[in-house]
Every structure is written in structure tokens, then in C-alpha cells.
N, C-alpha and C positions, 0 to 999 in steps of 0.2 A: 684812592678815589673810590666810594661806592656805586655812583650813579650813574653813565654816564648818558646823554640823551644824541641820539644818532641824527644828521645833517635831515633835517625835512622834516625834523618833530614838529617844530612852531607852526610848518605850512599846516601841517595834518592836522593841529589842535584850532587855529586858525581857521580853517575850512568847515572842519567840524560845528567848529560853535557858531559860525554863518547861516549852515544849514539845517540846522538843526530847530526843531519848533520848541520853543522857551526856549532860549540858550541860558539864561538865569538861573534857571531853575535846575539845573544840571550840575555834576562832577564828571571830570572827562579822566578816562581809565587807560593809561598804556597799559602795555603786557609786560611786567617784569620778565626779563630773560637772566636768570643769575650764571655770566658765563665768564665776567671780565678775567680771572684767575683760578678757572675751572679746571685747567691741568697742573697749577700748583697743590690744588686741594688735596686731601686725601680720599680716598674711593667712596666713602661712607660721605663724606659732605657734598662728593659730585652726586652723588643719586638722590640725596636730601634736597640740592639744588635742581637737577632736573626733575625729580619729582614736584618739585614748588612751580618751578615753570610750566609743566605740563597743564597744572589744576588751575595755575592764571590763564592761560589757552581757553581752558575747558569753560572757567567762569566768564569768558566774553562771548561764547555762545549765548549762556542762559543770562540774555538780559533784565528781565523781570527780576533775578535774585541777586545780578550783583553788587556789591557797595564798594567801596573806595577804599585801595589798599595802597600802601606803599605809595609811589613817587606821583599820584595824580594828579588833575588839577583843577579849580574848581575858582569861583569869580569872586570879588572882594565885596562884590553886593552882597552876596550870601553869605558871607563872612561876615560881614558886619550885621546882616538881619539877627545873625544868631547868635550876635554877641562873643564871636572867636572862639577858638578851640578851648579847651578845658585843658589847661595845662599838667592837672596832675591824675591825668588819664595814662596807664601803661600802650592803650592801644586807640591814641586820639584820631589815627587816622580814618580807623571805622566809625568812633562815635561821632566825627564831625558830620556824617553822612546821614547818620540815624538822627541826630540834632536837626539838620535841614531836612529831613523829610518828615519830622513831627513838625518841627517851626510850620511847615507849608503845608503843612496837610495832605500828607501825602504827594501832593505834586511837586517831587524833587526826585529825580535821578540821577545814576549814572549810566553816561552814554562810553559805548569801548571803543578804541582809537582803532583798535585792532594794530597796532604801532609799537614796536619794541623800544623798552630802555633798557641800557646794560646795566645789571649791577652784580657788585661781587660774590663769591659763594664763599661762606664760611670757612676761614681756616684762620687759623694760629702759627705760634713757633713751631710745634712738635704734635704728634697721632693723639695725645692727652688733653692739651689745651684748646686744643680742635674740636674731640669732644664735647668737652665743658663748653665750651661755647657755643655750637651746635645747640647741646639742652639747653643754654640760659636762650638763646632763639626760638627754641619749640617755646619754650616754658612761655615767652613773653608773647608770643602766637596765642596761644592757648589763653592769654590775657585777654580775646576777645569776648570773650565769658560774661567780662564786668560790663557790657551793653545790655543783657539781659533784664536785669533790673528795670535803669534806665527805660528800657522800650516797656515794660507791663504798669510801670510810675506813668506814663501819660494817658493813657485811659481814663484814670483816676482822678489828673488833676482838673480833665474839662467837663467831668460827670458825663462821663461814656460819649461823648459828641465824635472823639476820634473814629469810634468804635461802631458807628454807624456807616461810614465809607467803606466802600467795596475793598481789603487790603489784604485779599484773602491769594491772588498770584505773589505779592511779595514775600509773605510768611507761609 
């Protein structure tokens, strides 16, 4: 099991999206904690794992720059305004974020749970395949890259109309 979501998530996601002004217009962010088989891991994928955890910590301080990583959640309204996820995206879970926050013009966030989910830390059968696995994770991290485009293509496509709004805290 990768994921796992701890007893009171629903209350917190629930709560959240009551109080919150536009609940619509939001994605809601736990804090990945990669811990579920962190003492089978070997030493190099627990520090890779705490490390990752740390910087999901760090990014729900800075609300203004977060986007949607990993296990979040977000509403079927908005899902459907923009037409669902891009299926042959390495890293669909950022660009579904960057998608509804062009789709709305800006007025799309993610709000942070501040709320853990467990999920596993990278390992394998042996210290080799751990590795390997390890980098094909960075590698597919690092696939956040292919948003870049994406985000400088909308500008263009409304004759700078985006590019008039204040969007100068998010970037």
C-alpha cells in the first residue's frame, strides 16, 4: 500500500472546504509524510524520504507558491471546468493545478490541510534496485519541468489579457 490516509482526514478536508471562502476554486493539500516502511528502506532512501517530507512541511507554510502534489484533493466541478487531467502528463498532479488556475484566472488555489498522509519511502529487493528506483523518482520529480511551457503558452493564447493581473506573489 502507498497511501495511507490517517482516521480524521475526511473531518479536516470536510471542515476545510466549509470554511474556506470559494471552496470551488481550491485544491486541498495534505502533507505527504513518507514513513509507512521507513525502517525497511535503506539509509540513502530514508534521508531522500525525510528529506521530501521536510520540503512538503516547508511548502505549506508558503501559501502563495504552493501547487498540488501528490495525494490531494480537489472538487469534480473543477475537474470538469477544465476538462480533466491530461492523461499523458509525467507530472499530472502539478499541471491539473496550473490548468485550473489559468482555466479561472488566477482565482484557483491550494489551500494546506496542514494534515498528514502516510506514504511509502522508496525501496526495492536489494541496496541496487533501491537505487534505481530512487532515480527513476527523482528523474519523474524533475518531470515537473514539462509545466513550464504550458504556463508561458497562456499568455499568448488570450493576447496578454492573463498577463494583466496582479500574479506577480505566485511566480
Amino acid at each position: 500500500m502507498d497511501t495511507i490516509i490517517h482516521p480524521g482526514y475526511f473531518h479536516c478536508l470536510t471542515y476545510k472546504f466549509l470554511t474556506v471562502p470559494e471552496p470551488y476554486r481550491a485544491s486541498y493539500q495534505p502533507i505527504p509524510v513518507y514513513h509507512n516502511n521507513i525502517w525497511q528502506a535503506p539509509f540513502f532512501a530514508r534521508i531522500a524520504s525525510f528529506s521530501n517530507t521536510f520540503w512538503q512541511m516547508i511548502q505549506q507554510v508558503r501559501v502563495e507558491k504552493l501547487a498540488t502534489y501528490s495525494s490531494h484533493s480537489m472538487t469534480w466541478r473543477a475537474l470538469v471546468d477544465v476538462g480533466f487531467w491530461n492523461t499523458g502528463m509525467v507530472s499530472e498532479d502539478s499541471r491539473i493545478f496550473y490548468h485550473c488556475f489559468c482555466y479561472y484566472n488566477g482565482r484557483y488555489r491550494v489551500e494546506p490541510l496542514y494534515y498528514p498522509v502516510s506514504m511509502d519511502a522508496c525501496m526495492e529487493k536489494n541496496f541496487f534496485q533501491t537505487a534505481k528506483n530512487l532515480y527513476k523518482q527523482q528523474r519523474r520529480w524533475g518531470w515537473g519541468v514539462e509545466n513550464l511551457p504550458f504556463l508561458i503558452s497562456i499568455p499568448l493564447k488570450d493576447g496578454g489579457k492573463f498577463l494583466k493581473k496582479d500574479l506577480s506573489a505566485r511566480f
